[in-house]
C-alpha positions as CSV (number, residue, x, y, z in Angstrom):
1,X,13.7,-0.8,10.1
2,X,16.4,-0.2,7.7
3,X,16.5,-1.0,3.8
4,X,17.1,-4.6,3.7
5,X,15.9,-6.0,6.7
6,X,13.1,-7.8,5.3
7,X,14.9,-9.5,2.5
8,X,17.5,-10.3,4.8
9,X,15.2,-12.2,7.1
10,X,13.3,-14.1,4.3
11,X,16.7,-14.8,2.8
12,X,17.5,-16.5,6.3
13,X,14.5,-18.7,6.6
14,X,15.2,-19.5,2.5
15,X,11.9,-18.0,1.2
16,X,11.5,-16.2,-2.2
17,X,9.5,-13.2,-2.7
18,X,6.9,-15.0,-4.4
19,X,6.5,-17.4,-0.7
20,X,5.7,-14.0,1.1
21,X,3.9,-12.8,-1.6
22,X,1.2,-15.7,-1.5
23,X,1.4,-15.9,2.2
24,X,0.8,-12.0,3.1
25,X,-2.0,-11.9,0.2
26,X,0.6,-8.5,-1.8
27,X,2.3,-8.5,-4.7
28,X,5.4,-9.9,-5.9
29,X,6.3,-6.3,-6.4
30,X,5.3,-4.8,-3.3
31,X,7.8,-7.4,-1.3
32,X,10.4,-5.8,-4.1
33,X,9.0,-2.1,-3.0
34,X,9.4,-3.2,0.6
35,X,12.6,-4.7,0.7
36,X,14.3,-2.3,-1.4
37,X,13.2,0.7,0.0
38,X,10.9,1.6,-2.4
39,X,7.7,1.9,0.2
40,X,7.3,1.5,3.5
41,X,5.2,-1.3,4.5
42,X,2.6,-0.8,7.3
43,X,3.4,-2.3,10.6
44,X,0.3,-4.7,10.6
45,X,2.3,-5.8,7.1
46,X,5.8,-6.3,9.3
47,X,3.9,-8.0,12.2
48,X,2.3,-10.7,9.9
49,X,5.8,-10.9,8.1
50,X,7.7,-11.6,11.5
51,X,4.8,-14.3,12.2
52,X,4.9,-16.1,9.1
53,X,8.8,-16.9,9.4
54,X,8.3,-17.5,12.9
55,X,10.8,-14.6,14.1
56,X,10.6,-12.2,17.1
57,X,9.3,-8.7,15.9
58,X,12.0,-7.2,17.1
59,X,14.4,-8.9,15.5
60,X,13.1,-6.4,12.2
61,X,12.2,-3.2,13.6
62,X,15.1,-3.4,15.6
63,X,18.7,-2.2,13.1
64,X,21.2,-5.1,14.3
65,X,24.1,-3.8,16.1
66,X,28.0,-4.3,14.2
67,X,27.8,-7.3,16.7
68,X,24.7,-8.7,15.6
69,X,24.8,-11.7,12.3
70,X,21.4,-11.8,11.1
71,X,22.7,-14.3,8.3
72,X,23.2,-17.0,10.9
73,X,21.4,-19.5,12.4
């Protein structure tokens, strides 16, 4: 998973960190930590993540290839 990714995603389904947050029972800050690269999140944290938007697991873990738009619906 590459530095990004998760903000990316929430970003796409037009959540803010404080959405996740509440949802995933962590921190504002430890979405921040995640998303920038700060920490690494555990996987059960990514699973639940990928879940709660409703998104293929995959779709995170996996870096998106120069033909890939993540930003698109």
């Amino acid at each position: 998973m590459s530095k990004g990714t998760l903000e990316q995603h929430r970003k796409w389904c037009d959540k803010s960190q404080l959405d996740v947050a509440k949802a995933l029972g962590v921190t504002v800050n430890s979405v921040f930590n995640y998303e920038s690269g700060k920490r690494e999140p555990k996987f059960s944290y990514v699973l639940d993540f990928a879940d709660w938007l409703g998104i293929d697991i995959a779709d995170i873990i996996i870096k998106p290839t120069a033909n890939d738009d993540v930003t698109e619906k």
